[in-house]
C-alpha positions in Angstrom: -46.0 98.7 60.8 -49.1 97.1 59.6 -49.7 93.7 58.3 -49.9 95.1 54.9 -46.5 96.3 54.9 -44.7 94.0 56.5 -45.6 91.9 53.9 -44.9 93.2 51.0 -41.3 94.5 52.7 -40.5 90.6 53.3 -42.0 89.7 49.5 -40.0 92.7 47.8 -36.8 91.6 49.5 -37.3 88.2 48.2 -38.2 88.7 44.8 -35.8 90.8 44.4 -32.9 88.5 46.1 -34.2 86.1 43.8 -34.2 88.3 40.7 -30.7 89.8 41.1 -29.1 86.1 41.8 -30.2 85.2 38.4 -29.4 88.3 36.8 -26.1 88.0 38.1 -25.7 84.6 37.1 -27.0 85.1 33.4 -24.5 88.2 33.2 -21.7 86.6 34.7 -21.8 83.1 32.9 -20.7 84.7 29.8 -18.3 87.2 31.3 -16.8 84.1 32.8 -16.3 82.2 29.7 -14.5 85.1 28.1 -12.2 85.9 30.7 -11.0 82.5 31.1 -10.8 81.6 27.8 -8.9 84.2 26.9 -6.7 83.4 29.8 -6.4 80.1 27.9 -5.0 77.9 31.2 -4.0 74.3 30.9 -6.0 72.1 33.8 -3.3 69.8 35.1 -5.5 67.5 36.1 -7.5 67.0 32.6 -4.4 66.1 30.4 -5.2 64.8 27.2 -4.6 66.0 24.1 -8.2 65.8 22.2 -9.6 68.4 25.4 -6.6 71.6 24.5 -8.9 74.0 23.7 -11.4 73.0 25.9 -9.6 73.5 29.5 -10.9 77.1 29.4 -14.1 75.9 28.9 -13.8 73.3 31.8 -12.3 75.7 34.0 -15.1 78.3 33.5 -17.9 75.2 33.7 -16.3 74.8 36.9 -16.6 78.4 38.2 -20.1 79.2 36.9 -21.3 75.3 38.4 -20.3 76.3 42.1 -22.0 79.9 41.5 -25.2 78.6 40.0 -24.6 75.7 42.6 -24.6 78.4 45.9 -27.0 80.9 44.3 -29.2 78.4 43.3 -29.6 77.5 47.5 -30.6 81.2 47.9 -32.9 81.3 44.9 -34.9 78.4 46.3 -35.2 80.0 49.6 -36.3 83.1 47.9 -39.2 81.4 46.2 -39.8 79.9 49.5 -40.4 83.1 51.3 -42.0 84.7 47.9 -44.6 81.7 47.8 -46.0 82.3 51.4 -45.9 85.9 51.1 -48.3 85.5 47.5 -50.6 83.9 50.1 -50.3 86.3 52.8 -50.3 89.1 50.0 -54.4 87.6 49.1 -55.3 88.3 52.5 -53.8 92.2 53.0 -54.6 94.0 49.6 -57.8 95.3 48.4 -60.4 93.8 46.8 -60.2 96.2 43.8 -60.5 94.7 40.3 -56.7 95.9 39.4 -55.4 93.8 42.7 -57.2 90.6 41.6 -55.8 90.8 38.5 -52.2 91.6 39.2 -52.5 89.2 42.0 -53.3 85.7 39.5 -50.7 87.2 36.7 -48.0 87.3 40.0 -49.2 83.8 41.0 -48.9 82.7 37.5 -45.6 84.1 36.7 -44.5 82.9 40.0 -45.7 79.6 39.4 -43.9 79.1 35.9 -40.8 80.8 37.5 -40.4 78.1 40.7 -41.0 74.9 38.3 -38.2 76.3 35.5 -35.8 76.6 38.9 -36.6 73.5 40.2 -36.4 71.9 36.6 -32.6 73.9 35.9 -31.6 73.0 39.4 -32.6 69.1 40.1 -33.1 67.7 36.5 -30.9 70.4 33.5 -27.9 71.0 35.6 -27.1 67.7 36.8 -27.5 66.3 33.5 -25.0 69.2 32.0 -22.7 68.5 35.2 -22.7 64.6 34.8 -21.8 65.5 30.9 -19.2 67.5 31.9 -17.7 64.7 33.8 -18.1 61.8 31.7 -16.5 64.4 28.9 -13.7 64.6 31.1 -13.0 61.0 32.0 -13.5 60.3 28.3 -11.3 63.0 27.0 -8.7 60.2 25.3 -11.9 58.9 23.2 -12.3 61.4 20.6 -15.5 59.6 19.0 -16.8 59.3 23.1 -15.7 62.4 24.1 -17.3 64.6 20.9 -20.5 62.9 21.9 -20.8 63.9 25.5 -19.4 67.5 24.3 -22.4 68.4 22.3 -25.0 66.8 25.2 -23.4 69.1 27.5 -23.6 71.9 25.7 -27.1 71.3 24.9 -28.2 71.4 28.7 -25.8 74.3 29.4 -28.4 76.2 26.6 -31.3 74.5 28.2 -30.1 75.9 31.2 -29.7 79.8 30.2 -32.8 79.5 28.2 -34.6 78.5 31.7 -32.9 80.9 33.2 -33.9 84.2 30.7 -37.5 82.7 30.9 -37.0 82.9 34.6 -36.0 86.8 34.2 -39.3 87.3 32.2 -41.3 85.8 34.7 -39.7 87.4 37.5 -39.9 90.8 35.6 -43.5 90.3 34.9 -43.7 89.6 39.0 -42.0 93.1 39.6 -44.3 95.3 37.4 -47.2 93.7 38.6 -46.4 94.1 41.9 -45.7 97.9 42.0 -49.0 98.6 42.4 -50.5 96.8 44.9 -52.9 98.6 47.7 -53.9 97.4 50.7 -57.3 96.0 52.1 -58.1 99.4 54.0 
């Protein structure tokens, strides 16, 4: 196997490691929500009577923040990987006009790609996830509680917004990775 393919078999399995984790995080956060509000269950643990219709809600918050939680470890190590093989990547292609140029957009799209996970991961969820909790523990307090609902809605958006711009990015890595060639 030659350099050249060796690394782009280590950079495709990456990206796309990284790509499907989100994908199946920005399809199943919604499919989540439906299914267990539909379900409408009563969290034993969060009784108060200003939160009824929101235990399906918590409960699916709950699920889709230990996904995003584990997939998010994977993700990271995905960029990881996908970050030194960019590097390596300079080093084993051609020097063709076509590989120069899809080499800065991958770069670039990489670039914006690893700051909107790192953002989402260590600055959007953990502000949605601290919402969620002070919502819980002020559940009695309707005028508190109302409050801290819409700030943790607004970072859950903020957080699937990040997320599709993520899928852009990543998409715009995958096409303009397709045809790469190498040095020789």
């Amino acid at each position: 196997m030659t350099a050249f393919q060796l690394v782009q078999s280590i950079y495709w399995l990456a990206l796309t490691t990284w790509f499907g984790g989100l994908l199946f995080i920005a399809v199943a956060w919604p499919v989540i929500f439906t299914v267990v509000k539909e379900e409408d269950p009563t969290l034993p643990r969060v009784l108060s009577v200003n939160v009824d219709h929101d235990h399906a809600s918590l409960l699916a918050g709950t699920i889709v923040g230990t996904l995003v939680r584990h997939i998010g470890l994977i993700q990271l190590c995905c960029a990881s990987v996908v970050m030194v093989m960019l590097v390596c990547q300079w080093f084993v292609i051609g020097d063709g006009w076509h590989n120069r140029l899809s080499g800065i957009v991958r770069c670039t799209s990489f670039a914006g790609s690893a700051i909107m996970l790192v953002v989402d991961r260590y600055v959007v969820w953990p502000k949605a996830w601290k919402a969620r909790e002070e919502f819980i523990e002020n559940a009695d307090d309707p005028d508190k509680a109302n409050v801290i609902r819409e700030r943790f809605i607004r970072h859950q958006r903020e957080s699937v917004r990040l997320m599709l711009y993520q899928l852009v990015l990543l998409s715009l890595m995958v096409v303009f990775s397709s045809a790469i060639t190498p040095r020789w």
